[in-house]
C-alpha positions as CSV (number, residue, x, y, z in Angstrom):
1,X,0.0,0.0,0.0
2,X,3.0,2.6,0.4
3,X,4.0,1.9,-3.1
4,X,0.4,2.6,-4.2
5,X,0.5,5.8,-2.3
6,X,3.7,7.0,-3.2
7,X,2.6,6.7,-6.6
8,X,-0.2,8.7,-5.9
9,X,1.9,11.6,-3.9
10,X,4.2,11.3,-7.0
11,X,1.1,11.5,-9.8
12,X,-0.4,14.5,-7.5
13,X,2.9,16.1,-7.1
14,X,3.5,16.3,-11.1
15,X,-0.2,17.3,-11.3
16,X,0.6,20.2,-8.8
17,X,4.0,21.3,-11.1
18,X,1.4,21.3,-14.2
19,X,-1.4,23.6,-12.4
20,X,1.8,25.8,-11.0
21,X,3.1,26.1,-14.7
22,X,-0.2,27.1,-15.8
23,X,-0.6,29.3,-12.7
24,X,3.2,31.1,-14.1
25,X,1.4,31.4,-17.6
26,X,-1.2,33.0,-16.9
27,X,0.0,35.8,-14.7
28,X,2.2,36.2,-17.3
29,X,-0.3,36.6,-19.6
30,X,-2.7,39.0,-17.1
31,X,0.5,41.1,-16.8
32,X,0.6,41.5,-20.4
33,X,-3.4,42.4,-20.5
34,X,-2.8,44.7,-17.8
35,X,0.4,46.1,-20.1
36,X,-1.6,46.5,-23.2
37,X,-4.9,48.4,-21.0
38,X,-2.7,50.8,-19.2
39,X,-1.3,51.6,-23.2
40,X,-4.8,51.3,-24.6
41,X,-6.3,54.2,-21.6
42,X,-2.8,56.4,-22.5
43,X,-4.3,56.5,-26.1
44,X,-7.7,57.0,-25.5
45,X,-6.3,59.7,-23.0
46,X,-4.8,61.1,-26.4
47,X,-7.3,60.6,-28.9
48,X,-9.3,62.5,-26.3
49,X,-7.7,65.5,-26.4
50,X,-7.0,65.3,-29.5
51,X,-10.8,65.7,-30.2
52,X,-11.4,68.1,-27.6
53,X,-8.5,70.4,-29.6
54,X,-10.2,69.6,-32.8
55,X,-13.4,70.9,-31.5
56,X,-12.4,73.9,-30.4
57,X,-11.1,74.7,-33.5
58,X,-13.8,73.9,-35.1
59,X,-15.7,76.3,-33.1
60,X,-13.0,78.9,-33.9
61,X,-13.4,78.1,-37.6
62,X,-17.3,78.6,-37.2
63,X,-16.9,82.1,-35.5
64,X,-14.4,83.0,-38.0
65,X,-16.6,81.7,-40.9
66,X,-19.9,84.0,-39.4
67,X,-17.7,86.9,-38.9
68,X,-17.0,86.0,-42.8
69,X,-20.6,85.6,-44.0
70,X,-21.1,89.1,-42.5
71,X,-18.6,91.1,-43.8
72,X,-19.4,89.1,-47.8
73,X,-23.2,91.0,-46.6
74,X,-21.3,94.2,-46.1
75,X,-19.4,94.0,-48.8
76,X,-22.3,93.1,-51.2
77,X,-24.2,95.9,-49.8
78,X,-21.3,98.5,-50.5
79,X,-21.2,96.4,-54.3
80,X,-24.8,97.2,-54.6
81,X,-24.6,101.2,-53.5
82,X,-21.5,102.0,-55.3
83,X,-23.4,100.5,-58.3
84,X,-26.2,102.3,-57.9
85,X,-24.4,105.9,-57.3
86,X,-22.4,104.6,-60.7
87,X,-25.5,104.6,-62.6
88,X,-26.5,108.1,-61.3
89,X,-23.2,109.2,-62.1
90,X,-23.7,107.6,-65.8
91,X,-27.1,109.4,-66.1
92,X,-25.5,112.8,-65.0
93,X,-22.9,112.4,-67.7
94,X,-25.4,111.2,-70.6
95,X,-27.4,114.2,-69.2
96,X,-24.4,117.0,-69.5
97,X,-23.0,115.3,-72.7
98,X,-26.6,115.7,-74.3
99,X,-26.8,119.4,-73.0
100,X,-23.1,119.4,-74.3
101,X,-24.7,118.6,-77.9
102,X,-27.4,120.7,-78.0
103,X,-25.1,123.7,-77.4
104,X,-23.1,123.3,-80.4
């Protein structure tokens, strides 16, 4: 009977080395998990500002582009009255070049 129980110590004893090895493996491999998350949150912590930098620019761009659209209405309006005072200004002249004629 000690023969059958040393073979048993010995079969639970190589058993134990197995689970241990796997045991080794895997905290090996959590370690590497852990590794690759604490990468993975520094690069969302990037992309995150990232985004928070593009949106403010975007809200720049937007302010810069209403502030744009404005001065394009200005503008057009300043188009519009200078072509309106050159119209009266080519009236006046058709006006004194035909009094100009009629003189001669």
């Amino acid at each position: 009977m000690h023969k059958t129980c040393q073979e048993d110590v010995d079969r639970l004893k190589a058993i134990h080395k197995t689970c241990q090895e796997d045991v080794d493996r895997l905290k090996a491999m959590n370690k590497t998990c852990q590794e690759d998350a604490d990468r993975l949150k520094a690069m969302h912590k990037t992309c995150q500002e990232d985004v928070n930098r593009l949106k403010a620019m975007h809200k720049t761009c937007q302010v810069n582009a209403d502030r744009l659209k404005a001065m394009h209405k200005t503008c057009q309006e300043d188009v519009n009255r200078l072509k309106a005072m050159h119209k009266t200004c080519q009236e006046d002249v058709d006006r004194l070049k035909g009094k100009h004629v009629r003189r001669m």
